[in-house]
N, CA, C and O atoms as a DFTB+ gen file, in Angstrom:
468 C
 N C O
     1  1      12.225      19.367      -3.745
     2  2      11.424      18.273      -3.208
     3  2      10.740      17.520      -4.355
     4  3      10.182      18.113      -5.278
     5  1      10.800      16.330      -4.265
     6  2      10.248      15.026      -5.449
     7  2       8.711      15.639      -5.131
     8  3       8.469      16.275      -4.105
     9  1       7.613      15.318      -6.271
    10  2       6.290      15.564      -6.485
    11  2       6.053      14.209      -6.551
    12  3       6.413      13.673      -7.599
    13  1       5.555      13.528      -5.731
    14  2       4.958      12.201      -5.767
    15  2       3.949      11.999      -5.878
    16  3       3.240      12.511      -5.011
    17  1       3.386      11.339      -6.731
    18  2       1.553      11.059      -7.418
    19  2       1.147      10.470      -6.160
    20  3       0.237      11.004      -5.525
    21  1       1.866       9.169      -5.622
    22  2       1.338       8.428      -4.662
    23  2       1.804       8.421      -3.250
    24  3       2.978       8.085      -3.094
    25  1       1.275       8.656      -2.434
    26  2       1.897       8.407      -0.841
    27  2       1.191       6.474      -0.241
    28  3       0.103       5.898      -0.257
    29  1       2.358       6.205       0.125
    30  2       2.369       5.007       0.617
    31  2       2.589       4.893       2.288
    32  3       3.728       5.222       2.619
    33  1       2.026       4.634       3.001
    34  2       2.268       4.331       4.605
    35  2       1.848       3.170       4.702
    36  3       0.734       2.655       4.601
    37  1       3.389       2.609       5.019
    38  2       3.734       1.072       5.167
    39  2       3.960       0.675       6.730
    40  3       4.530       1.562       7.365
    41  1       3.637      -0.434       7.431
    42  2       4.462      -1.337       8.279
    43  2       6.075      -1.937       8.152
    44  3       6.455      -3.076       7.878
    45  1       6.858      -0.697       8.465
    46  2       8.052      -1.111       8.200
    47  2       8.600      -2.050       9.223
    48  3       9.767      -2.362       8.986
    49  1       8.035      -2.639      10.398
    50  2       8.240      -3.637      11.808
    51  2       7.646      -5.139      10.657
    52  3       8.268      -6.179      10.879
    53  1       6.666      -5.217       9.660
    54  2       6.475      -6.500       8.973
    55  2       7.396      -6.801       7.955
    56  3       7.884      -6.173       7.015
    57  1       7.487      -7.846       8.371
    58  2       8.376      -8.513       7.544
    59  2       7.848      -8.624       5.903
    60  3       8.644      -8.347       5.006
    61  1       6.762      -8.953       5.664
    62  2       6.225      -9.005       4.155
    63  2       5.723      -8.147       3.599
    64  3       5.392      -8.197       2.415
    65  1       5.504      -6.774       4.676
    66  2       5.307      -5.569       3.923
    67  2       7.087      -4.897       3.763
    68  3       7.518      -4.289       2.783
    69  1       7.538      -5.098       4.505
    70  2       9.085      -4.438       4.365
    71  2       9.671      -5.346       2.550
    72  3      10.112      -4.708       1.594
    73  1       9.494      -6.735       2.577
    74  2       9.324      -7.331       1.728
    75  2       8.672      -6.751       0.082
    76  3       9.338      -6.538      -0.932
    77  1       7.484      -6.635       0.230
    78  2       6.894      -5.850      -0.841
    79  2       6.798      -4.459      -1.391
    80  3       6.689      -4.014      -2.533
    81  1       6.910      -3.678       0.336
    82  2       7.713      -2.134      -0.573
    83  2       9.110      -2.354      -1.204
    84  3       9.474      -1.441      -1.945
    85  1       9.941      -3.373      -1.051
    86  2      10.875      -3.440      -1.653
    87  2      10.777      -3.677      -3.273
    88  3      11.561      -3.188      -4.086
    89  1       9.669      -4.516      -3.582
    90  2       9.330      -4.610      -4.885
    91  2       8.890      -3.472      -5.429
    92  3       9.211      -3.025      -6.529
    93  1       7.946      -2.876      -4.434
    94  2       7.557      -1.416      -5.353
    95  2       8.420      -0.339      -5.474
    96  3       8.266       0.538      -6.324
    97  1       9.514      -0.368      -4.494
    98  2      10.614       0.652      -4.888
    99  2      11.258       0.221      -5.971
   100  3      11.616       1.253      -6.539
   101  1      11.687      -0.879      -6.715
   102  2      12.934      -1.287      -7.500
   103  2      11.482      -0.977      -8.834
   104  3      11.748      -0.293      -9.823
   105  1      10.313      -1.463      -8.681
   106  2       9.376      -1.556      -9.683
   107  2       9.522       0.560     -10.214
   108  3       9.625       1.054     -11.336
   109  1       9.467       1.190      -8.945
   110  2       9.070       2.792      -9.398
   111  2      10.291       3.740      -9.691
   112  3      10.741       4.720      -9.098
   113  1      10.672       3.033     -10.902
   114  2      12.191       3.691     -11.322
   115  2      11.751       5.279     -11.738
   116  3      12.630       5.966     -12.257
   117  1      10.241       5.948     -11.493
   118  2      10.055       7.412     -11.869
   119  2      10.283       7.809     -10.518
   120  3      10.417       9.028     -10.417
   121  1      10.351       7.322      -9.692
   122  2      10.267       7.672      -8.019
   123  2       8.907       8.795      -8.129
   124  3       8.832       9.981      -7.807
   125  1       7.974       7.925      -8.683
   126  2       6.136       8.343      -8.335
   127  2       5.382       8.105      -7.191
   128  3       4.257       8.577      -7.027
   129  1       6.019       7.317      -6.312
   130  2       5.558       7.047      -5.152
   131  2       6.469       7.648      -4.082
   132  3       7.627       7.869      -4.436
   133  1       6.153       7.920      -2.942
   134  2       6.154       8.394      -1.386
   135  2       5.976       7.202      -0.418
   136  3       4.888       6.758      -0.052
   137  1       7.085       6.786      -0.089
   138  2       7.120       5.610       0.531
   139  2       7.085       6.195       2.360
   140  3       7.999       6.908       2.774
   141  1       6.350       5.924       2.938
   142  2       6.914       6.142       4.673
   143  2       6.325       4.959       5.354
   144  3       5.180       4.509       5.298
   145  1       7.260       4.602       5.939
   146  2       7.177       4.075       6.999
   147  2       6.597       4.528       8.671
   148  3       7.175       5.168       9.550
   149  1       5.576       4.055       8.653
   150  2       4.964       4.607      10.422
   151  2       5.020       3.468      11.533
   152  3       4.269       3.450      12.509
   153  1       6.207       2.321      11.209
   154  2       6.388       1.688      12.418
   155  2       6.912       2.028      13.469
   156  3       7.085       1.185      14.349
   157  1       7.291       3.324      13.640
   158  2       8.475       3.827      14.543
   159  2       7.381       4.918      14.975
   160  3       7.456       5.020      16.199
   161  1       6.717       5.495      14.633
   162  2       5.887       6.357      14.328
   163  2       4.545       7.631      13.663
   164  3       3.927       7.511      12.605
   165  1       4.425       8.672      14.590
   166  2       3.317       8.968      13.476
   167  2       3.559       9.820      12.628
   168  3       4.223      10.768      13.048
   169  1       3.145       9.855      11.121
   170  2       3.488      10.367      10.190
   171  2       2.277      12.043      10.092
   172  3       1.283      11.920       9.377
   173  1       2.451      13.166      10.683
   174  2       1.725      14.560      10.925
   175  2       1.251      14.589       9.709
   176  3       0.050      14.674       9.966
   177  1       1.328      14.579       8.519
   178  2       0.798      14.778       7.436
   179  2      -0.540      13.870       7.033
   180  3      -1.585      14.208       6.477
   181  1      -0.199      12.904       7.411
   182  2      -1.632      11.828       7.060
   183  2      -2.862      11.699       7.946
   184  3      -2.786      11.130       9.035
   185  1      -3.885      12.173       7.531
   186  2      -5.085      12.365       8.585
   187  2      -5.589      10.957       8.952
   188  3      -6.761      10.794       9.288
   189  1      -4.673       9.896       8.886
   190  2      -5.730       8.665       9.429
   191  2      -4.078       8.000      10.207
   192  3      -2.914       7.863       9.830
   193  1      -5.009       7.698      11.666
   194  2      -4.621       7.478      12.843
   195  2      -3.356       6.016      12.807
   196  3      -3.605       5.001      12.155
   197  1      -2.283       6.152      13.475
   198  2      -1.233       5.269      13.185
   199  2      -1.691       3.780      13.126
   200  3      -1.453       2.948      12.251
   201  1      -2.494       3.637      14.414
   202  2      -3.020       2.277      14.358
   203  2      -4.064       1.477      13.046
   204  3      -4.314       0.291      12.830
   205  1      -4.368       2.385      12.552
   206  2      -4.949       2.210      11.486
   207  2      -4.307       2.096      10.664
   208  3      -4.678       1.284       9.816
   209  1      -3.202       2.708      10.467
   210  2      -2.241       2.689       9.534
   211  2      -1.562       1.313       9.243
   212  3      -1.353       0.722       8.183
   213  1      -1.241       0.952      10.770
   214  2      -0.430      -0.410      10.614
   215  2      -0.957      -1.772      10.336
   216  3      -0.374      -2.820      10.060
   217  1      -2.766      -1.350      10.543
   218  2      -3.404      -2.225      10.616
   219  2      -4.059      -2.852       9.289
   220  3      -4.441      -4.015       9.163
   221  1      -4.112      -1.744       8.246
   222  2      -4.622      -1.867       6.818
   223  2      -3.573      -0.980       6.161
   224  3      -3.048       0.000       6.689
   225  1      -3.328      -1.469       4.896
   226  2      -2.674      -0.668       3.986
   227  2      -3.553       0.899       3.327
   228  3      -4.763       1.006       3.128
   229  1      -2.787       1.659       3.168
   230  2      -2.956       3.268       2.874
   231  2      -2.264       3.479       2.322
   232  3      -1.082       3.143       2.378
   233  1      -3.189       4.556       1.110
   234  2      -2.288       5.368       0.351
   235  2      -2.933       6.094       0.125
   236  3      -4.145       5.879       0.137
   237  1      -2.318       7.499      -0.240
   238  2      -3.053       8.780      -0.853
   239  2      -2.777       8.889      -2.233
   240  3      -1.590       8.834      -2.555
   241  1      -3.629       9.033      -3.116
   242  2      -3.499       9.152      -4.454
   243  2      -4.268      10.682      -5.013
   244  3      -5.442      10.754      -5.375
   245  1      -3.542      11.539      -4.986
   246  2      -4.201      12.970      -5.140
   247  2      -4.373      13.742      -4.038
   248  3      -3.429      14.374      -3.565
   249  1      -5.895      13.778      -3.386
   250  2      -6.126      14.117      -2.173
   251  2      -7.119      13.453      -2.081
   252  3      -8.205      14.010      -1.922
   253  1      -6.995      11.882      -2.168
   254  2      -7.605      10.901      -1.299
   255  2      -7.076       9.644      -1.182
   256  3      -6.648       8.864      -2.033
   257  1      -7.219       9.540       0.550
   258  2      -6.495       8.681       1.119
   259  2      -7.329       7.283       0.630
   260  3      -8.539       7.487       0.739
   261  1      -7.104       6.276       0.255
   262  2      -7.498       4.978       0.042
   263  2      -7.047       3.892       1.201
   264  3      -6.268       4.253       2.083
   265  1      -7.478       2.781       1.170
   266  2      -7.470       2.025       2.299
   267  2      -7.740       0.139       1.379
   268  3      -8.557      -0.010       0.470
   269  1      -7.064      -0.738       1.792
   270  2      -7.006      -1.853       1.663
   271  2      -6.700      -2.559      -0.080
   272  3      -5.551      -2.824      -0.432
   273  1      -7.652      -2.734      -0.811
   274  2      -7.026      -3.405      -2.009
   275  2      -7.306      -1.854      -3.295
   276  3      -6.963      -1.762      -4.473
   277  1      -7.908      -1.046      -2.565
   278  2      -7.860       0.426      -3.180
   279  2      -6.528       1.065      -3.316
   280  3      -6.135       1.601      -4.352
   281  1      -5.697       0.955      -1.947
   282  2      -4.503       1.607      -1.896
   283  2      -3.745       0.963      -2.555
   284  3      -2.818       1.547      -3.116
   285  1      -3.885      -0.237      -2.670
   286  2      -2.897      -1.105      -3.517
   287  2      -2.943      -0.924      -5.630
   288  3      -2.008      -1.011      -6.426
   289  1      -4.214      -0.700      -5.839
   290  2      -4.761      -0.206      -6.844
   291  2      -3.797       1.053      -6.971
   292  3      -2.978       0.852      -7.868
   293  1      -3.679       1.972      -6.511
   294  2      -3.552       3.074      -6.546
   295  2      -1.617       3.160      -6.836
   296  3      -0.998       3.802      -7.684
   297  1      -1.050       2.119      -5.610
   298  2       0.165       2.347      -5.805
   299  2       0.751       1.557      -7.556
   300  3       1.716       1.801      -8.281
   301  1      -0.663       0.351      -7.680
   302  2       0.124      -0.280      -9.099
   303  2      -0.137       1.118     -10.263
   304  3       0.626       1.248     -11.221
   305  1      -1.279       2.081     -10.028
   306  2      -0.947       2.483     -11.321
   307  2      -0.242       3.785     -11.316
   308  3      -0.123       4.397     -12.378
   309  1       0.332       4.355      -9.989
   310  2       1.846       4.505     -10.040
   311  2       3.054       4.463     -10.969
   312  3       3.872       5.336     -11.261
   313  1       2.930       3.222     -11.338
   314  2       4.219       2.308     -11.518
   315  2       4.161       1.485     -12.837
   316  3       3.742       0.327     -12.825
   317  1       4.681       2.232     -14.230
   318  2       4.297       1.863     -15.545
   319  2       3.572       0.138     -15.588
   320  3       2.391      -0.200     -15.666
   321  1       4.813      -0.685     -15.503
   322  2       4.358      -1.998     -15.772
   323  2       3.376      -2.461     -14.868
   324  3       2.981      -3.592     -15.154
   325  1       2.868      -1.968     -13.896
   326  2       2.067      -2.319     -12.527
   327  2       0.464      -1.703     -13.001
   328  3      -0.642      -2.105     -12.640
   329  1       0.906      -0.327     -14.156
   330  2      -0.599       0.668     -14.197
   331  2      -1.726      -0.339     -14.932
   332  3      -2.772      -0.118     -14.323
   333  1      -1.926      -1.134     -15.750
   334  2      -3.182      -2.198     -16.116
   335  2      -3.591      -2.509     -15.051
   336  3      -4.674      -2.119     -14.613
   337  1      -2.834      -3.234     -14.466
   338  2      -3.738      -3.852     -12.878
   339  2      -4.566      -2.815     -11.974
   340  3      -5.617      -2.897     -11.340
   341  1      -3.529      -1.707     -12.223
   342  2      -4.508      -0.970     -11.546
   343  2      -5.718       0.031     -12.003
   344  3      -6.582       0.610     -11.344
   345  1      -5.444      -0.002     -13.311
   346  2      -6.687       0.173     -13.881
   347  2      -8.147      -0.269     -14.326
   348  3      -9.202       0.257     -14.680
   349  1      -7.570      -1.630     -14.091
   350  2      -8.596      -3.084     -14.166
   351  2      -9.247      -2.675     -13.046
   352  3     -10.471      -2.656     -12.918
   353  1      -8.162      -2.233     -11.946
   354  2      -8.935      -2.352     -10.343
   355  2      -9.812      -1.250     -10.175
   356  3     -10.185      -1.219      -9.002
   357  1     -10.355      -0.224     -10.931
   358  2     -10.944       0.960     -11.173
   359  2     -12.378       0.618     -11.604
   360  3     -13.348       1.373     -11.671
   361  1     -12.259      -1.161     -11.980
   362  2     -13.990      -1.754     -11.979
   363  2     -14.539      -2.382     -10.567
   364  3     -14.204      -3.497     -10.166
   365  1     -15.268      -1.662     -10.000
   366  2     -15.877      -2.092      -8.831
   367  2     -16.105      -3.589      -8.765
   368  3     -15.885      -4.070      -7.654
   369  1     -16.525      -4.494      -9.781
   370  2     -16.488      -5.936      -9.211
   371  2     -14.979      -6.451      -9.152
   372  3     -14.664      -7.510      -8.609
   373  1     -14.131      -5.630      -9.739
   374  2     -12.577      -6.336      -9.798
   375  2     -12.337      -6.284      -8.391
   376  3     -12.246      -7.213      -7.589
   377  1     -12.195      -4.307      -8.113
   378  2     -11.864      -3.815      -6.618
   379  2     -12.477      -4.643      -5.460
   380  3     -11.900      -4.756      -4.378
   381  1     -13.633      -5.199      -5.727
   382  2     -14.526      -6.028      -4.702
   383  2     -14.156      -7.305      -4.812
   384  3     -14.791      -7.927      -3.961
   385  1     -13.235      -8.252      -5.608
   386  2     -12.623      -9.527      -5.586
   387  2     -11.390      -8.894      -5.021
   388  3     -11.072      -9.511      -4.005
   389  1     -10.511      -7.838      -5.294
   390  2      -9.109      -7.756      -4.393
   391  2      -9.412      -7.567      -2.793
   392  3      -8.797      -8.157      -1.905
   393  1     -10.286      -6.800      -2.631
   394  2     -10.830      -6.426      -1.370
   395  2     -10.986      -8.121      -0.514
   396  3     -10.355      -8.521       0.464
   397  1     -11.840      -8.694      -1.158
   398  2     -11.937      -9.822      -0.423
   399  2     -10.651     -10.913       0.040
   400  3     -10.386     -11.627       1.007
   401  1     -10.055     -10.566      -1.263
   402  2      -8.899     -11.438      -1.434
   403  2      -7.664     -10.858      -0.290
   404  3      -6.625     -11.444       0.013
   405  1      -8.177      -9.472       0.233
   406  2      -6.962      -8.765       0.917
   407  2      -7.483      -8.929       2.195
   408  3      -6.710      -9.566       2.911
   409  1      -8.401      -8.624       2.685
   410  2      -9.285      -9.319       3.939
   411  2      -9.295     -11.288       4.166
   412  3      -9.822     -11.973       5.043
   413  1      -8.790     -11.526       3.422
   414  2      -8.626     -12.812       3.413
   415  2      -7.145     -13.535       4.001
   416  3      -6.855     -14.523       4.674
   417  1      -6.096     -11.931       3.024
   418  2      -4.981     -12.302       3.291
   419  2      -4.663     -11.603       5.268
   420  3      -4.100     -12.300       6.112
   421  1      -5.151     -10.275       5.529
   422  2      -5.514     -10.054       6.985
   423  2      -5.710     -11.316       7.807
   424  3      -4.847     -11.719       8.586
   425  1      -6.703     -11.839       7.638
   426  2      -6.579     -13.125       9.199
   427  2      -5.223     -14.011       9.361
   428  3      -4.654     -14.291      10.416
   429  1      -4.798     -14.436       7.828
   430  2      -3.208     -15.000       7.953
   431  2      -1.820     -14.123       8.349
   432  3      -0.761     -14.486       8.861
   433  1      -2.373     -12.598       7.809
   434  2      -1.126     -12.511       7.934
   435  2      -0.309     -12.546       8.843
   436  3       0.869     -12.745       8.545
   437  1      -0.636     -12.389      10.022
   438  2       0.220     -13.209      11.481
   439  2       0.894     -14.182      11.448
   440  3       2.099     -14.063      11.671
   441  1       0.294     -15.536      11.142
   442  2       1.290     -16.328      10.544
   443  2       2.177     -15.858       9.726
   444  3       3.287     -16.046      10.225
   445  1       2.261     -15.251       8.542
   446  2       2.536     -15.638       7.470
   447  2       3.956     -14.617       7.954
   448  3       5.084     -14.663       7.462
   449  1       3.486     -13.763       9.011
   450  2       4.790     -12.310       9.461
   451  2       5.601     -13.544      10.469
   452  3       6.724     -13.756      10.012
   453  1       5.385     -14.144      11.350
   454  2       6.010     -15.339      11.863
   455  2       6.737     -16.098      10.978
   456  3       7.901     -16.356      11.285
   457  1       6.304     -16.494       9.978
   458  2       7.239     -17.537       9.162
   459  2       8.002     -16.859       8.284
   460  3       8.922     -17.357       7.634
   461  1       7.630     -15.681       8.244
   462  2       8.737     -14.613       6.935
   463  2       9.631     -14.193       7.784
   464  3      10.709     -13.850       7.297
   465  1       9.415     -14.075       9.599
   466  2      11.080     -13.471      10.157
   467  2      11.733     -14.415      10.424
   468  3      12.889     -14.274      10.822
């Protein structure tokens, strides 16, 4: 069994998240990340609830689960050429401009899953 630094639980039913794990798979040529998909279902291993899941991005990095521009932090430094960003994101005023910027991207993304299928 692969030892994966990062667990990822994605919206595999969205179109721009199906979209962007695609970038982070071709990006994680160490296969450091744990990609699952919980559009079909619930994933027994992850203690936070499906709807939640689909609703904000998650990831576990160690043994803690992260949530919104954290999890995203977490999967870039994963992923050699991706790890600066996510180390930048390890300064609370950075993490607190992605955060906003990801809550920002939340109210669109409905549209934005409409015009990407």
């Amino acid at each position: 069994m692969q030892d994966h630094k990062v667990t990822v639980w994605f919206d595999g039913a969205c179109p721009l998240c199906r979209r962007e794990i695609a970038v982070m798979r071709r990006l994680d040529r160490r296969a450091a990340i744990q990609f699952l998909d919980v559009s079909e279902g619930d994933d027994p291993s992850c203690p936070v609830d499906r709807g939640a899941l689909l609703a904000r991005f998650h990831a576990r990095e160690g043994a803690e689960v992260l949530d919104g521009a954290a999890a995203f932090a977490a999967m870039w430094r994963a992923i050699p050429a991706l790890r600066p960003l996510g180390l930048i994101a390890r300064n609370r005023i950075v993490l607190a401009m992605l955060e906003r910027a990801y809550r920002t991207f939340l109210r669109i993304r409905p549209t934005l899953q409409r015009l990407a299928s």
